[in-house]
N, C-alpha and C positions, 0 to 999 in steps of 0.2 A: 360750160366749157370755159376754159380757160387758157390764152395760148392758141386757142385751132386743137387744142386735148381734152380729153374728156376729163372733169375734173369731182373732186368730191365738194360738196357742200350739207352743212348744218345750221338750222335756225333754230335757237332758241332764246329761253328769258332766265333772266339771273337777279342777280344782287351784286352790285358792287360797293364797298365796304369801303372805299377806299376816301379820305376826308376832302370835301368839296366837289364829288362828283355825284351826281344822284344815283339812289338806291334800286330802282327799278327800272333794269333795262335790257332792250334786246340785241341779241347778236345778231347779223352773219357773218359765219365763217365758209370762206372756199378757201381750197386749198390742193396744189400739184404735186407730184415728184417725179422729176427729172433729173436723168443724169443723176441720182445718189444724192440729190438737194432739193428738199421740201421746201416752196416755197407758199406761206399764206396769207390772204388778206382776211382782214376784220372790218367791216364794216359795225359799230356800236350807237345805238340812241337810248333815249329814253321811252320806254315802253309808252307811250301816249305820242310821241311825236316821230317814233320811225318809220311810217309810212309817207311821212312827209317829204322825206329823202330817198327813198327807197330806188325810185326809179335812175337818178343819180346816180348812187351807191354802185346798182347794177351796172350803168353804164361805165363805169370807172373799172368796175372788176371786169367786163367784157374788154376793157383796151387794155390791158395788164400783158405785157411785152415781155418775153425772154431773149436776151444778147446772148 
């Protein structure tokens, strides 16, 4: 949930290519749409260290506020 609404989420593992950031890492993504405007958070680590933050992560995404 996200908001007090029911929201979509997806986890998974990727590559990022991008120079100076490590290659191997996992996502979450959630994500709402309200009112005609998608809003989504990403949560990104490194695949050996995202469980580290995890719980974090989630709690940051459970307080995620709409004005």
């Amino acid at each position: 949930m996200l908001h007090g609404k029911y929201a979509y989420q997806v986890l998974y593992n990727g590559n990022n290519d991008a120079a100076g950031f490590p290659s191997n890492v996992r996502f979450l993504q959630v994500w709402l749409v309200e009112n005609a405007k998608a809003y989504l958070i990403t949560y990104t680590a490194e695949l050996n260290q995202f469980k580290n933050n995890f719980s974090i992560a989630k709690k940051m995404v459970q307080s995620f506020k709409l004005k």
